[in-house]
Every structure is written in structure tokens, then in C-alpha cells.
N, C-alpha and C positions, 0 to 999 in steps of 0.2 A: 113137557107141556108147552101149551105157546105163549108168547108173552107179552104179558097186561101190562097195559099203561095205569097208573092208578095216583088221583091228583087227589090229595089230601091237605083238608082246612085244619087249621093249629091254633092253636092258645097256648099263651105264656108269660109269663110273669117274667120279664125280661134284666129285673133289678142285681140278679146273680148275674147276668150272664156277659159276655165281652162282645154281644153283637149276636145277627145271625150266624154270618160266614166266616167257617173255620180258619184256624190262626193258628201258627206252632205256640205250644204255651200257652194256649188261652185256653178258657172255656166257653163254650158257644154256644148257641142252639141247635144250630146242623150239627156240631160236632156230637152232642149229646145223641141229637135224633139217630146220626149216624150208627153210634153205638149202639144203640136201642133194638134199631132194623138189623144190624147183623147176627146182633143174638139172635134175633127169630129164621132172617132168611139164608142168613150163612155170608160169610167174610165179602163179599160181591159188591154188597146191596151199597148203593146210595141215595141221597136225593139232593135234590135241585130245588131251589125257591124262589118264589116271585117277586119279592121283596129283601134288602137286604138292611134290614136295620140294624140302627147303632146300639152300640152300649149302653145296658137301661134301660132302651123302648123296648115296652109290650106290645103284646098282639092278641086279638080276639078271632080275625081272621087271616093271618098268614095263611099261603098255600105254599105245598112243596108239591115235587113229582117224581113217583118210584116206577123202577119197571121189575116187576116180580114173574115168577112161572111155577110159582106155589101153588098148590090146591087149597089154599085159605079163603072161601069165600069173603068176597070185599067188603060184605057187612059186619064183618066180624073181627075186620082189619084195625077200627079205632082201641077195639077192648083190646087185643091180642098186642097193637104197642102202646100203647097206652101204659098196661102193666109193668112194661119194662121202663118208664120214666118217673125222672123224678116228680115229685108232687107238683110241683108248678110249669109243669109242660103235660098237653093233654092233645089228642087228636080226635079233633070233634066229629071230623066227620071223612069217609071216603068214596069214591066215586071212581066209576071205569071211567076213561076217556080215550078216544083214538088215540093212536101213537103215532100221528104228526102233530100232537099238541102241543103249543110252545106254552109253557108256563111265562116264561117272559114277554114273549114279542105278542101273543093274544090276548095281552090284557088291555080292559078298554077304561077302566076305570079302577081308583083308590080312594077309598077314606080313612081320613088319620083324623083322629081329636083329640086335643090335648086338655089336658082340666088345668084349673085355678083354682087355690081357695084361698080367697079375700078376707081376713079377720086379722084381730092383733096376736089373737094363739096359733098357732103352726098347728095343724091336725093330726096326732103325732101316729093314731092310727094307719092313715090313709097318705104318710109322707112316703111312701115308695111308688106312689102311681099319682103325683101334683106335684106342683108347683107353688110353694105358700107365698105368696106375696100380700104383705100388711098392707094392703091400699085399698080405697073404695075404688075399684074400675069404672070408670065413663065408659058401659056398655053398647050405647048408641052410637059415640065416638068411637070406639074401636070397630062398628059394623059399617059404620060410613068409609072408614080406613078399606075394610076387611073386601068391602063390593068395588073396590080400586083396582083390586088381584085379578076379579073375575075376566075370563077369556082368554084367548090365545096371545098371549106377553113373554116379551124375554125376562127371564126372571134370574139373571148373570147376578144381581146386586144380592140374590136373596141363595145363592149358592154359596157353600163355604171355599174358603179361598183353596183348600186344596182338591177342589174338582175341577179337574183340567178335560173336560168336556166341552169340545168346541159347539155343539148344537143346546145351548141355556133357553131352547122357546119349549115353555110345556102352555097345555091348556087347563086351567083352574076354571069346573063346572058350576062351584058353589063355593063361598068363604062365608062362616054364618058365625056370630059370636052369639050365643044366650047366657043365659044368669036362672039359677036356681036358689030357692033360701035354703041356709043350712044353720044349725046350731053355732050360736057366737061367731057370722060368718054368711059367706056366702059361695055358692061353686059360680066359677066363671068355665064355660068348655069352647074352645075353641076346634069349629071341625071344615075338613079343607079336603075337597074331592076335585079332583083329576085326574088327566092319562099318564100321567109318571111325574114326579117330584125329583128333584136336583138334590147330594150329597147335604143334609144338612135343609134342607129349605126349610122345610115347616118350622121348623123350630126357630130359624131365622123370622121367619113370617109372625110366629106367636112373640118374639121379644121383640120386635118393631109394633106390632099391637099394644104390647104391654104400653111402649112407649107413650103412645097414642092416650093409652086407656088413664095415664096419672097423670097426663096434660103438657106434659115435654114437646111432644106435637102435633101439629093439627092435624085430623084426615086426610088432607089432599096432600101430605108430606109424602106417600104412597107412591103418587108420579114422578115427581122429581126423585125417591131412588129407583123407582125402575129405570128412568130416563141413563141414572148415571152409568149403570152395569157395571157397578164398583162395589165388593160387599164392605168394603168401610163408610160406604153411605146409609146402610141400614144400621136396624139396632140390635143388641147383644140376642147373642144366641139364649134362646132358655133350656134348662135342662131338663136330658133327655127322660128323666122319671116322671114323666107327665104325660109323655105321648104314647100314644097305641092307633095299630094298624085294626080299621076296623073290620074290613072286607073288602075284597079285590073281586071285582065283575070281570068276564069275558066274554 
């Protein structure tokens, strides 16, 4: 049979797992997925993903990329691995695509958004996808920070120190903080779209917010760390149970 490119959108619960990308001794999500796929298509099969996140981040919309020469029609490609995953990995959706499609180098945009929940109790439900932080957030202060990001900026200061990636200019479409009420509480989400994000940014970006948001410092502290392209001039990384990949555009 001839053979289909086929780009497929994913959801997962990311709090088991040691990242996307397989690792000897870890447990992953590709390594999972991998597994998954060979049961159905036979020992061969692989896939590729557009995103590589860390340990702990979810995703709603990861994409990956198989090439199969099954007679499985593609609609019927989410149920058929689906069944073969664990409960907190689902493939939402799949789609033909030509086969010069880069899952990586065609993407034109990402959204990630990380939650907060603002109260003196820790949410013990919802602690595997937030961040509890006991503080009332200065929301408007953290959005004044947060429209500092927007545009084409080296963003060296807000990469983790082990991304030895000489080109740190990405472009940030949007940086928007809201506030929603919640019981004993409140959700703070932080969501940050652009053409690719640095090892570690966002989350660097959301704990330099935080910073912002309990009054440590003012909005415009924003310039002067981008200025320094130093990441000890930003604020602590927040952890990665908070953040998810929302959808990746091409």
C-alpha cells in the first residue's frame, strides 16, 4: 500500500510522565505512544512530535507525525490507539497530511497556559495540573509585566541555563494573565503564544510574574532582564504541574 503521512493531536496528563522525548529508563510519552503504535502497526512504526515538553507538563494539544501503509482508515486511527493507551494519554484527533510536512519546522504558532490557584488551602484535587501559591496576585501588575514579553525579543534571560542554543530571539504574539473566582480561592492562568519557546521559558516567564504579581517587583523589571540575557536575572522557575501545551497552528 502507499504510504500516509498522518499528523495526529494528543492529550495527556503529563504528571507520570518523564517528559515527551524518550529517555533509556524513563517513562515518557513518545516512549509510551511508541509502544502503543507498534502493537497496531508492527515493530517499524514511530512518531515524531512538535513539541518537546518537560516533566510534568500536560498537553491538550500536542501533535506528533506517523507514516503508516495500513488499510486503517484515518478516522478510526484516534479509537484504534487510543485503546492501546494508558488512561491519561488519548489521541484526539487525526488527519492525512502530505509527506513533506514538517511537524517541527511548519509550525507558526503555540499556546501554553499555566494555572495558579491563589488561596490559603492548596486545592488538593486539582494539585497535579497548578501551582498553589498562598498569595492574593496583583493581576493587573503581572499583565503590565506580561505586555513587556510581547514581540520579537531575545529572550537569553528567560531560557534555562542548560540551553546552549545560540539563536534565544523568539517572537511572543500574546502574554495575557486573567483571574477567575474559585471556592476559598481564586484561579490565576497564565497563557503565552508564539512561534517557539526556549528550554524552560515559560515557566521561567510565569515565576518572574509571580514575582511581579506579590509585589517583589515592579512591571517594567521585565526590560532590564531581558536587557541582561542573563537567566539569574529573572525569577525562579515555577513548576512544571501547572503548565500545558494548548494547540500548536500550522
Amino acid at each position: 500500500m502507499a504510504l500516509r503521512n498522518i499528523k495526529l493531536t494528543i492529550a495527556y496528563d503529563g504528571s507520570d510522565y518523564h517528559g515527551w522525548q524518550i529517555q533509556p529508563g524513563c517513562v515518557t510519552i513518545q516512549g509510551v505512544l511508541t509502544e502503543a503504535l507498534r502493537s497496531l502497526l508492527g515493530p517499524r512504526a514511530r512518531i515524531c512530535g512538535a513539541s518537546r515538553t518537560d516533566a510534568g507538563v500536560s498537553a491538550l494539544g500536542q501533535v506528533g507525525l506517523i507514516q503508516i501503509d495500513t488499510p486503517i482508515p484515518t478516522e478510526n486511527f484516534p479509537k484504534a490507539v487510543t485503546d492501546r493507551l494508558p488512561e491519561n494519554i488519548a489521541i484526539v484527533k487525526a488527519q492525512d497530511v502530505p509527506m513533506g510536512f514538517d511537524v517541527i519546522g511548519d509550525v507558526r504558532s503555540k499556546l501554553y497556559r499555566y494555572a495558579i490557584f491563589c488561596g490559603p488551602v492548596r486545592p488538593v484535587l486539582h494539585m497535579r495540573q497548578c501551582w498553589h501559591v498562598p498569595a492574593d496576585l496583583d493581576v493587573p501588575a503581572m499583565n503590565a509585566a506580561a505586555s513587556l514579553l510581547v514581540g520579537k525579543k531575545d529572550f537569553k534571560s528567560f531560557a534555562a541555563a542548560a540551553d546552549r542554543r545560540e539563536d534565544s530571539v523568539r517572537t511572543i504574539f500574546r502574554c495575557d494573565v486573567t483571574a477567575a473566582p474559585a471556592q476559598d480561592g481564586r484561579w490565576v492562568y497564565v497563557e503565552a503564544e508564539g512561534d517557539g519557546f526556549l528550554y524552560n521559558m515559560v515557566r521561567n516567564i510565569v515565576g518572574t510574574l509571580v514575582e511581579v504579581g506579590v509585589g517583589r517587583w515592579p512591571p517594567g523589571k521585565i526590560t532590564e532582564i531581558l536587557e541582561a540575557r542573563d537567566r539569574t536575572a529573572a525569577g525562579p522557575i515555577a513548576p512544571p504541574n501547572g503548565l500545558c501545551l494548548m494547540w500548536i497552528k500550522y
